[in-house]
C-alpha positions as CSV (number, residue, x, y, z in Angstrom):
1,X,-40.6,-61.4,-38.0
2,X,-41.6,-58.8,-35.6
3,X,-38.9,-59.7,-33.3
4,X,-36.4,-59.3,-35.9
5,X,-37.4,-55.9,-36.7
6,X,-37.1,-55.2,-33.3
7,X,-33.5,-56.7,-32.9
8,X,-32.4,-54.8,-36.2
9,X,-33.6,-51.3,-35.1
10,X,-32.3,-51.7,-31.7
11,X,-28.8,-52.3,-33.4
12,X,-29.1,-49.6,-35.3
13,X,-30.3,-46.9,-33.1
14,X,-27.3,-48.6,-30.4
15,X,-24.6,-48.2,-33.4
16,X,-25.9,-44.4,-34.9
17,X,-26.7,-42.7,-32.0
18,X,-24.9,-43.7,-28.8
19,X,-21.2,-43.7,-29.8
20,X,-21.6,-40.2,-31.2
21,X,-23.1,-38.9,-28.0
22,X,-21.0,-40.9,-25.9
23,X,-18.3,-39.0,-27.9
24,X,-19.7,-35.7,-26.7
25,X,-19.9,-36.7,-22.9
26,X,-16.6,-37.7,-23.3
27,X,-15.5,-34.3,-24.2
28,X,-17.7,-33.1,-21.7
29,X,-16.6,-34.5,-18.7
30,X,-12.9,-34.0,-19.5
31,X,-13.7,-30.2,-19.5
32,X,-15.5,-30.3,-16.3
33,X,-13.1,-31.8,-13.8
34,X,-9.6,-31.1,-15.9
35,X,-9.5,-28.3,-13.3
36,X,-8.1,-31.1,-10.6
37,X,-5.3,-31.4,-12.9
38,X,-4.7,-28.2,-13.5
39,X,-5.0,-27.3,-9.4
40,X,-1.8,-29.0,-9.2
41,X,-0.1,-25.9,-10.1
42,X,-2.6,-23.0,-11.1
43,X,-3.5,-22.9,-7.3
44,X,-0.3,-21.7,-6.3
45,X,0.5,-19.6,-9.8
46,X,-2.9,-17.5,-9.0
47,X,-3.3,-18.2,-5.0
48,X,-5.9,-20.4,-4.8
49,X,-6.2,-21.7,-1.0
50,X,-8.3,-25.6,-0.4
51,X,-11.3,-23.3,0.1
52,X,-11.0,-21.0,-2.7
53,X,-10.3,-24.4,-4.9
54,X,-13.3,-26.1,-3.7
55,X,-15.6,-23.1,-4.1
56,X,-14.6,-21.9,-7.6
57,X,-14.5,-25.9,-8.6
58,X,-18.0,-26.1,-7.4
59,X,-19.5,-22.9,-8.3
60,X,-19.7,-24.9,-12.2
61,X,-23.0,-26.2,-10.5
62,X,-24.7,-22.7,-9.7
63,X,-24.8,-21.5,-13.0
64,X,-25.8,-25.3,-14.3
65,X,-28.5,-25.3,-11.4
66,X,-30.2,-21.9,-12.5
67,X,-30.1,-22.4,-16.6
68,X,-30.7,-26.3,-16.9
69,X,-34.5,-25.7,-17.0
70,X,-34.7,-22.9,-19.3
71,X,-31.7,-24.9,-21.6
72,X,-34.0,-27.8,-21.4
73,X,-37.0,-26.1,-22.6
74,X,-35.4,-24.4,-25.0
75,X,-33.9,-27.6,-26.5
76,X,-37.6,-29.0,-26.6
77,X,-39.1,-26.2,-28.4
78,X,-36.2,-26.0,-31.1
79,X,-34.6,-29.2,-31.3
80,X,-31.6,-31.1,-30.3
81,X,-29.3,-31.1,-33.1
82,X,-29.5,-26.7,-32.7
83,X,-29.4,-26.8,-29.4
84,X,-26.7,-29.1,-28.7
85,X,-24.2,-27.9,-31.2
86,X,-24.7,-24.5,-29.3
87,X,-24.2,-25.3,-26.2
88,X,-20.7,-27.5,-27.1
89,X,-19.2,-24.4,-29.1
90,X,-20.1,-22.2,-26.3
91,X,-18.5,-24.4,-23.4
92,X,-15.5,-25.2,-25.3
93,X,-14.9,-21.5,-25.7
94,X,-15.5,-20.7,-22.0
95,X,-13.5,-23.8,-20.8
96,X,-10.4,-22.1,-23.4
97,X,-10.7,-19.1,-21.7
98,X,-10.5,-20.7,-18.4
99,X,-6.5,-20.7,-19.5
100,X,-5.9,-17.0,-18.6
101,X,-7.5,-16.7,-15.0
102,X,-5.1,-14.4,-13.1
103,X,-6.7,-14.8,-9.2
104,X,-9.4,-16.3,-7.5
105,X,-12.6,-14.1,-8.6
106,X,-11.4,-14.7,-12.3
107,X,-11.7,-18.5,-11.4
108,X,-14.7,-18.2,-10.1
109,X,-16.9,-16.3,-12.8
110,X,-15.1,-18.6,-15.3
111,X,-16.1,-21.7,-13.4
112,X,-19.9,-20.1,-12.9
113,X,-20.1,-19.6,-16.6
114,X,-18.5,-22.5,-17.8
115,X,-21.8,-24.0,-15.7
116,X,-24.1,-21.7,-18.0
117,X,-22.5,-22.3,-21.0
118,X,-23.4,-26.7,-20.3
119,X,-26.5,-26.6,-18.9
120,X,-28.9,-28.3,-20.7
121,X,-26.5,-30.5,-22.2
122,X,-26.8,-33.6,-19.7
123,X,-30.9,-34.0,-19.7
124,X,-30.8,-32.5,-23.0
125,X,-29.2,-36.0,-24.0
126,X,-31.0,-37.7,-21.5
127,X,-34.5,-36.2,-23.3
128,X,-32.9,-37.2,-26.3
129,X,-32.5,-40.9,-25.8
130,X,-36.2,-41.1,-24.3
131,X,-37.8,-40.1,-27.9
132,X,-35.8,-42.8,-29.2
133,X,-35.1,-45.8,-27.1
134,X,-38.1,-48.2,-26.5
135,X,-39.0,-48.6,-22.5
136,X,-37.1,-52.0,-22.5
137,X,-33.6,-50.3,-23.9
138,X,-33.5,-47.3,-22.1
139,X,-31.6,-47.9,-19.1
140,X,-28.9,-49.6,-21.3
141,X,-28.9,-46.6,-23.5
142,X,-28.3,-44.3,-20.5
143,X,-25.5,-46.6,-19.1
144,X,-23.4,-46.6,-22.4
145,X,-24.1,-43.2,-22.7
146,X,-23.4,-42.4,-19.2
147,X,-20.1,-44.6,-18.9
148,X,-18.5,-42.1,-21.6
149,X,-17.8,-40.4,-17.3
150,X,-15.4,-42.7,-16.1
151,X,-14.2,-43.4,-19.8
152,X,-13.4,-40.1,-20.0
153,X,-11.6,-40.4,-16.3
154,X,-9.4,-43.4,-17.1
155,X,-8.5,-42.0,-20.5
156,X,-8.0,-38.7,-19.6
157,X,-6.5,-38.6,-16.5
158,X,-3.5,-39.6,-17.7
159,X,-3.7,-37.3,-21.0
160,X,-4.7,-34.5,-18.4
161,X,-1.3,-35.8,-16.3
162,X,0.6,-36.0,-19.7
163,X,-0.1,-32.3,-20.4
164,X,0.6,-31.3,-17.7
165,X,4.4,-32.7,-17.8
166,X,4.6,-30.5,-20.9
167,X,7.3,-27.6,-20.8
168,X,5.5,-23.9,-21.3
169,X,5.0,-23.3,-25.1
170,X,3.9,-19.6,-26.4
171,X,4.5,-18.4,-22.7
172,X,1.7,-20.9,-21.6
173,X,2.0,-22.7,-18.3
174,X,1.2,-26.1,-18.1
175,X,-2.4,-25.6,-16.5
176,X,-3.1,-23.2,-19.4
177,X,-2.1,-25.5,-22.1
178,X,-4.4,-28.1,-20.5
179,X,-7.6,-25.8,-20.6
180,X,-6.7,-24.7,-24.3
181,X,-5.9,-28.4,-25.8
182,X,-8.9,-30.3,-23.9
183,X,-11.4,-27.2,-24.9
184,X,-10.7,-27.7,-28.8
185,X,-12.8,-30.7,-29.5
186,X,-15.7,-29.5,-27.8
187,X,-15.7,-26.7,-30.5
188,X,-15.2,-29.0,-33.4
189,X,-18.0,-31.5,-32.0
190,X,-20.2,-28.9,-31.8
191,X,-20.2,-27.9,-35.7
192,X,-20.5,-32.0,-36.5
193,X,-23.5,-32.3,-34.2
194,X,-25.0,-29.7,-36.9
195,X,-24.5,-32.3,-39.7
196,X,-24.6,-35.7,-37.7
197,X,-27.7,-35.6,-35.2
198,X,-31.2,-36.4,-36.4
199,X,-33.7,-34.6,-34.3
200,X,-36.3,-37.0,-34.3
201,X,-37.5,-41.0,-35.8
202,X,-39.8,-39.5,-38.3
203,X,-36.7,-37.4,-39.7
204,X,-34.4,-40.5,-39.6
205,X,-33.9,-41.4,-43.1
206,X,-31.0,-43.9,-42.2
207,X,-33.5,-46.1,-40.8
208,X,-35.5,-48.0,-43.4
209,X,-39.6,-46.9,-44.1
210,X,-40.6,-50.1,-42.3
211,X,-38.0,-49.5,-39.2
212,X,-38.9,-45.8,-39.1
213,X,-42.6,-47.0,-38.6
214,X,-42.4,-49.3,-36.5
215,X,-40.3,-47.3,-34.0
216,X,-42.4,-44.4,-34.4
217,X,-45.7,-46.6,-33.6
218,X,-43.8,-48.5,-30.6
219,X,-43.0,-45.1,-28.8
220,X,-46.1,-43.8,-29.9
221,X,-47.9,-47.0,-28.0
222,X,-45.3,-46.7,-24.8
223,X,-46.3,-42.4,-24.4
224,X,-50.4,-43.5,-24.9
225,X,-49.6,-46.2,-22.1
226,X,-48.0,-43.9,-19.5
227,X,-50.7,-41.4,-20.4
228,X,-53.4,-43.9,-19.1
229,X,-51.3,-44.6,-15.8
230,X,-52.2,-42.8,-12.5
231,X,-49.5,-39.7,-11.6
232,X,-48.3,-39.6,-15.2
233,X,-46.8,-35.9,-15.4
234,X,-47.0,-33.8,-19.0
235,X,-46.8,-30.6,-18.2
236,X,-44.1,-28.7,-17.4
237,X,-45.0,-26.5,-14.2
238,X,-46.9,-29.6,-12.9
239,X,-43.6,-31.5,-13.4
240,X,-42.0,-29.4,-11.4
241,X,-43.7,-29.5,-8.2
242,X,-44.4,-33.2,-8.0
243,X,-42.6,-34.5,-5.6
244,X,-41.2,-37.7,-7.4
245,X,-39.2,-35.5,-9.2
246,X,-37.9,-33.5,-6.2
247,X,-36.8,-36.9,-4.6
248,X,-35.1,-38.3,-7.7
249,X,-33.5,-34.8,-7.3
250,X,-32.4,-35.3,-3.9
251,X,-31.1,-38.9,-5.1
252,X,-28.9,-37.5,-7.7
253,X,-27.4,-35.2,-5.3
254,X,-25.6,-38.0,-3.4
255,X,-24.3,-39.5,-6.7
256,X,-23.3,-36.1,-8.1
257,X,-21.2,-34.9,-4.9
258,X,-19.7,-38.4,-5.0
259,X,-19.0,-37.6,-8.6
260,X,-17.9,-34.8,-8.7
261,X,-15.7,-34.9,-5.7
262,X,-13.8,-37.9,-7.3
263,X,-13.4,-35.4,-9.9
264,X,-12.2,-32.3,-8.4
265,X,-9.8,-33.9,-5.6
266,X,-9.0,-37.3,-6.4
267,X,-5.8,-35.9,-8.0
268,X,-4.9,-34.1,-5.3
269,X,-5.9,-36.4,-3.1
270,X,-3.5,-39.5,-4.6
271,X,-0.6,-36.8,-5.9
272,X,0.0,-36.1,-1.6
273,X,1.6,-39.4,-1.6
274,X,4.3,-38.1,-3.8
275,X,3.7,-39.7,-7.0
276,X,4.3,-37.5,-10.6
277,X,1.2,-36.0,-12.3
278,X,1.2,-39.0,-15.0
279,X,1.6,-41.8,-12.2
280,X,-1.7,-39.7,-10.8
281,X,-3.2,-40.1,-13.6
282,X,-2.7,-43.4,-14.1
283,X,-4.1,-44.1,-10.8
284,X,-6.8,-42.3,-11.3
285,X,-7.9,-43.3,-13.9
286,X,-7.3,-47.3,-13.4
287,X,-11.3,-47.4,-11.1
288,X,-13.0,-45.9,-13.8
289,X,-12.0,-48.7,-16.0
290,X,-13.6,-51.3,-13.7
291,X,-16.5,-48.4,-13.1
292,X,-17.8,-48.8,-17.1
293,X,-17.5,-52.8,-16.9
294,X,-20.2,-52.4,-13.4
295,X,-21.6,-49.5,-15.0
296,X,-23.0,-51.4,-18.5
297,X,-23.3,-55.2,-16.3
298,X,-25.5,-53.6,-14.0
299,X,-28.1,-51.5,-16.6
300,X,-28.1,-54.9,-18.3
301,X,-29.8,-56.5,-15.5
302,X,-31.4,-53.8,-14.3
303,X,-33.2,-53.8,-18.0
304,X,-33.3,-57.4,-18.0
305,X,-35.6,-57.6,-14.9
306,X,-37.6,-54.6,-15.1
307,X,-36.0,-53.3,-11.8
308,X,-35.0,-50.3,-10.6
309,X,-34.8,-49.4,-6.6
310,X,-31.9,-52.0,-5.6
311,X,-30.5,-51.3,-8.9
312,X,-30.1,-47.7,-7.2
313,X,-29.9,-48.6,-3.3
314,X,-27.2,-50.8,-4.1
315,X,-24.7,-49.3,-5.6
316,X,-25.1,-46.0,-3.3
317,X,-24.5,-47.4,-0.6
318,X,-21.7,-49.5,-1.9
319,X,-20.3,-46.0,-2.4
320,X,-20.8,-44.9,0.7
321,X,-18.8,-47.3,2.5
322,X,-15.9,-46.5,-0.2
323,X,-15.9,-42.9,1.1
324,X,-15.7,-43.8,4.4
325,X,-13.2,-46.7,3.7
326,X,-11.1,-43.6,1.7
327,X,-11.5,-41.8,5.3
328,X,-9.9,-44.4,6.8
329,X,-7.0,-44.9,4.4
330,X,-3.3,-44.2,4.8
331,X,-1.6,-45.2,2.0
332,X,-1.6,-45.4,-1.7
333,X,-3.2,-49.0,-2.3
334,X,-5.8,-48.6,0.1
335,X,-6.8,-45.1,-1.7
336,X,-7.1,-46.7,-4.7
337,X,-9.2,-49.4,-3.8
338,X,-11.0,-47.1,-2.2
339,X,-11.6,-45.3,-5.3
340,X,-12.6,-48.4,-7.2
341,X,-15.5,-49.2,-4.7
342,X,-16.8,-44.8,-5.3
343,X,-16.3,-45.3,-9.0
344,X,-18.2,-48.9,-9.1
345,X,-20.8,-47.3,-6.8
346,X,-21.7,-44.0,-8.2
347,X,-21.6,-45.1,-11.7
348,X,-23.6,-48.6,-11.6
349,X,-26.4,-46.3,-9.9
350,X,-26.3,-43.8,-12.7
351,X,-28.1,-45.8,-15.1
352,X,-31.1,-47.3,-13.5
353,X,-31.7,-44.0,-11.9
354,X,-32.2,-42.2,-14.9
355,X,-34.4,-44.9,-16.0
356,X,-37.2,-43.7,-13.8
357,X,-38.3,-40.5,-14.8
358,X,-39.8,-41.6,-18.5
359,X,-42.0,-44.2,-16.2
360,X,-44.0,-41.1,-15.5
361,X,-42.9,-37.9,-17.4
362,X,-43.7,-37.4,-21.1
363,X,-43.4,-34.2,-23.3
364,X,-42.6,-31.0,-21.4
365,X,-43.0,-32.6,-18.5
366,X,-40.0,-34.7,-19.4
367,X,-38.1,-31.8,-20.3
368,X,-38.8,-30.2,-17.5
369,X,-38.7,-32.9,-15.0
370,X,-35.7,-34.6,-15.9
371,X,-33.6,-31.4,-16.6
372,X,-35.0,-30.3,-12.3
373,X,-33.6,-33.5,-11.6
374,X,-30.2,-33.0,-13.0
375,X,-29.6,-29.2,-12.1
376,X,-30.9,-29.7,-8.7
377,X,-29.2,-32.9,-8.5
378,X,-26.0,-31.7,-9.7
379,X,-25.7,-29.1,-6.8
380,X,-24.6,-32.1,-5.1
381,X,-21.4,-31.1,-7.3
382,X,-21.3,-28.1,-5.6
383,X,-21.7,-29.0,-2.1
384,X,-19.3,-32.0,-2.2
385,X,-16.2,-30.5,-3.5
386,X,-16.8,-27.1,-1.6
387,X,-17.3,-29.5,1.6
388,X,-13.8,-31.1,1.3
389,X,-11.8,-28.5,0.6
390,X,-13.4,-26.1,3.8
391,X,-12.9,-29.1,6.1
392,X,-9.5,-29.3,4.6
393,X,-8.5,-26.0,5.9
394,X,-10.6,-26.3,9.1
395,X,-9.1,-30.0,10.0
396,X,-5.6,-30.0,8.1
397,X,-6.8,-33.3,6.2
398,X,-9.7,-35.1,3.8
399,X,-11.2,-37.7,5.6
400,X,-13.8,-35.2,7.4
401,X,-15.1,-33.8,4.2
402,X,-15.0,-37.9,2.1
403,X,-17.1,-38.6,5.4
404,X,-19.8,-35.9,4.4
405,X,-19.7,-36.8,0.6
406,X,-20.3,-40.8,2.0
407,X,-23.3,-39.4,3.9
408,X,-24.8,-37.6,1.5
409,X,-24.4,-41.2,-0.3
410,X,-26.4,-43.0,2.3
411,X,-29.7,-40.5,2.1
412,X,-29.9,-41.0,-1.6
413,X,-30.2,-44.9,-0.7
414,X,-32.9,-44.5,2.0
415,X,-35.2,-41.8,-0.7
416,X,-35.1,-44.4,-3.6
417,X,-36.2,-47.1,-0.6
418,X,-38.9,-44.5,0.0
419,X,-39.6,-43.4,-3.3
420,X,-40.3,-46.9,-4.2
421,X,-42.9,-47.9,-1.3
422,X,-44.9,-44.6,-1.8
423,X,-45.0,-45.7,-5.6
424,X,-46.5,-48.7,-4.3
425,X,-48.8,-47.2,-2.1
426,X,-50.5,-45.3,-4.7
427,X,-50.4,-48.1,-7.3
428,X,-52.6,-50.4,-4.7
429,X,-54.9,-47.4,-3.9
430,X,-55.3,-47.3,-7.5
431,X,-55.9,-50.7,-7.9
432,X,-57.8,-51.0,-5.1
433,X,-60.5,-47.7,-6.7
434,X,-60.4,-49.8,-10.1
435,X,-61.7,-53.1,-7.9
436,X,-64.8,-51.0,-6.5
C-alpha cells in the first residue's frame, strides 16, 4: 500500500511539474546562446571582433554572478510561482531588445543585463524541485529538468539556423529577427507560470489529501534527518562560507565553461568549414540528442545506487578529452564527434552534481547555497567563451582556447575526487566521537 502511494505521487509530481519547467529551460537556454547564431552576421553588421564576441557573449555571467544570490533569496521569501514569472517576462524583454544593438558597448550592456534579468532562475528551479522531490528522485528530477539544455540545442539550432536563412522583414536583419521571435515565448511563459505553478505540497490541491500528506510528512522526515547529520548547513550566511559549497562552485565552473562555450562557438566553430547556417544547425544540434539519452541513463543509475562522485568524475573528464580531441580535429566529422563526447560529458555530470547540495543544505541555506553554486559556477560561462575567442585573435585558430575549456574540465574532476574523501574524513571522525 505504502509503496503504491509512493509510485503514484512520484508519477504525478514527474507528469505536473517537470514538463512545465523543462518547458521554461527550454526557452531559457535558447535565449542564452541564440547569440552564436546570430554572430554569424551581427558581428560584422555592428563590428564585433573574436574578442569583442567572446567578451560581450560572456559578460551574460557577470550580471548572473552578482544577482543570483539576492534573486534566490528573494524567490525564498516570496515564492516561486511570483518570482519566476518575473524573471521570464523580464528576460524575454531584454533578450527582444538585444535585436537593435548598434556596436559593441550596446552588446555588451545588453548581454550584462540579459544576465540580471535570469538570475535566479536556474537554482530558483533547482530550490524548487528540492521542496518537492523525495531524496531518492531528485537527481532524476534535475536530469529531466536539466536535459531541456541540449533539447533546446538540438531543436533549436536548427530553428536558430532556419531564421536565420530568413529574408529581412520590417527592415529587420536576420540576427534581429532571431532575438525578437526566440524572446516571445519567454514573455508568454512567464504570465502561465502565474496561473500554472503551485508554490508548495501543502498548496497542491491536484494531489489527493492522502498524497498531499504523505509527501508533505516524507520531506518533512528527509529535512529532520539532514538536520541530525554533522555539517548540515541552514543558514544562509553560514552557507555561504562553507567550503563544500565553494568546491561544488568550483566544480560547476568546468561544466559551465564547457557549456557554455559549446554554446557561444560551436556555430562558428562547424560554419568555418563552409556549410549553410541550417546544415550548422543541424550539426549542432545532432550531440545534444545523444547528450539527453546519457543525460537521463546516467541520473538513473546515479539514483539507483545512491552515488554521486564517479557519477561526476566521469563524465568531466570524458569531456575533457572531447575538448582536446576538438583541438586536434581538422575536419567536419571529427568535430562533430568531438562535440558528441563534450555534450555526453558535460550534461551526464549535470545531474548528479546538483544532487549533492540538498545532502547538506536545507532552508536558506539551500537558497543560498545552491544559488553561490550556480552564479559562481556559471562564471565558468564567462571565462570559457571569453578564453576562446582572445586566443582566437592572439593564435589565428580554436584549439588553444578548447584546450583551456578541457582543463578547466579536468580540475572539476580532481575537486569532486576531493570533495568526496574529505566528506569521508569527517563522517569517520564523527563516527569515530559517537563510538567513544
Amino acid at each position: 500500500m505504502q509503496a503504491e502511494l509512493e509510485s503514484r505521487v512520484a508519477r504525478k509530481l514527474m507528469w505536473r511539474i517537470i514538463p512545465f519547467v523543462m518547458l521554461l529551460y527550454f526557452v531559457s537556454f535558447l535565449d542564452r546562446v541564440n547569440v552564436g547564431f546570430a554572430a554569424m552576421t551581427m558581428n560584422k553588421a555592428i563590428g564585433l571582433s573574436p574578442t569583442a564576441f567572446g567578451l560581450g557573449g560572456g559578460l551574460f555571467f557577470i550580471g548572473y554572478f552578482l544577482f543570483e544570490v539576492p534573486s534566490n533569496l528573494i524567490l525564498h521569501r516570496v515564492g516561486a510561482r511570483l518570482w519566476i514569472a518575473r524573471v521570464m517576462v523580464t528576460w524575454g524583454i531584454v533578450s527582444a531588445a538585444s535585436a537593435f544593438v548598434t556596436g559593441p558597448t550596446s552588446f555588451y550592456v545588453l548581454r550584462f543585463v540579459l544576465g540580471v534579468a535570469e538570475a535566479g532562475f536556474f537554482p530558483g528551479i533547482i530550490l524548487y524541485l528540492s521542496l518537492w522531490f523525495p531524496a531518492k528522485q531528485r537527481a532524476a528530477a534535475a536530469a529531466w529538468f536539466m536535459a531541456a539544455a541540449p533539447i533546446s540545442t538540438a531543436i533549436g539550432s536548427p530553428l536558430s539556423g532556419a531564421i536565420m536563412q530568413m529574408p529581412p522583414m520590417f527592415g529587420l536583419a536576420d540576427w534581429q529577427l532571431l532575438y525578437i521571435i526566440e524572446a516571445l515565448p519567454a514573455v508568454v511563459l512567464g504570465f502561465v507560470v502565474l496561473k500554472f505553478l503551485t508554490d508548495t505540497p501543502n498548496k497542491a490541491h491536484w494531489l489527493q489529501d492522502d498524497e498531499r500528506a504523505w509527501l508533505i510528512a516524507k520531506l518533512k522526515s528527509e529535512a529532520d534527518e539532514r538536520k541530525g547529520h554533522a555539517g548540515h548547513t541552514a543558514g544562509a550566511l553560514s552557507a555561504l562560507r562553507d567550503p563544500r559549497v565553494l568546491a561544488l562552485a568550483l566544480i560547476y565552473f568546468g561544466t559551465s565553461a564547457g557549456l557554455y562555450t559549446l554554446g557561444l562557438w560551436a556555430p562558428l566553430i562547424v560554419r568555418q568549414f563552409g556549410f549553410s547556417a541550417l546544415q550548422t544547425g543541424l550539426l549542432t544540434g545532432i550531440p545534444s540528442i545523444l547528450a539527453v539519452i546519457a543525460m537521463v541513463l546516467w541520473a538513473r543509475h546515479s539514483d539507483r545506487t545512491e552515488e554521486r562522485t564517479w557519477h561526476v568524475v566521469i563524465p568531466c573528464a570524458l569531456a575533457c578529452v572531447g575538448f582536446v580531441f576538438a583541438g586536434q580535429a581538422g575536419t567536419a566529422l571529427l568535430i562533430v564527434l568531438a562535440l558528441v563526447v563534450v555534450n555526453v560529458g558535460i550534461s551526464a555530470a549535470k545531474a548528479p552534481l546538483w544532487a549533492m547540495p540538498s545532502k547538506f543544505l536545507s532552508g536558506a541555506g539551500a537558497a543560498a547555497g545552491i544559488a553561490m553554486i550556480n552564479s559562481v559556477g556559471n562564471l565558468g560561462g564567462f571565462v570559457g567563451p571569453f578564453a576562446i575567442g582572445w586566443l582566437k585573435n592572439v593564435t589565428g585558430g580554436y584549439s588553444a582556447g578548447l584546450y583551456v575549456v578541457g582543463a578547466t574540465l579536468a580540475v572539476s574532476a580532481a575537486v569532486t575526487l576531493l570533495l568526496s574523501r574529505k566528506a569521508a574524513q569527517q563522517t569517520a571522525t564523527v563516527c569515530v566521537r559517537h563510538d567513544h
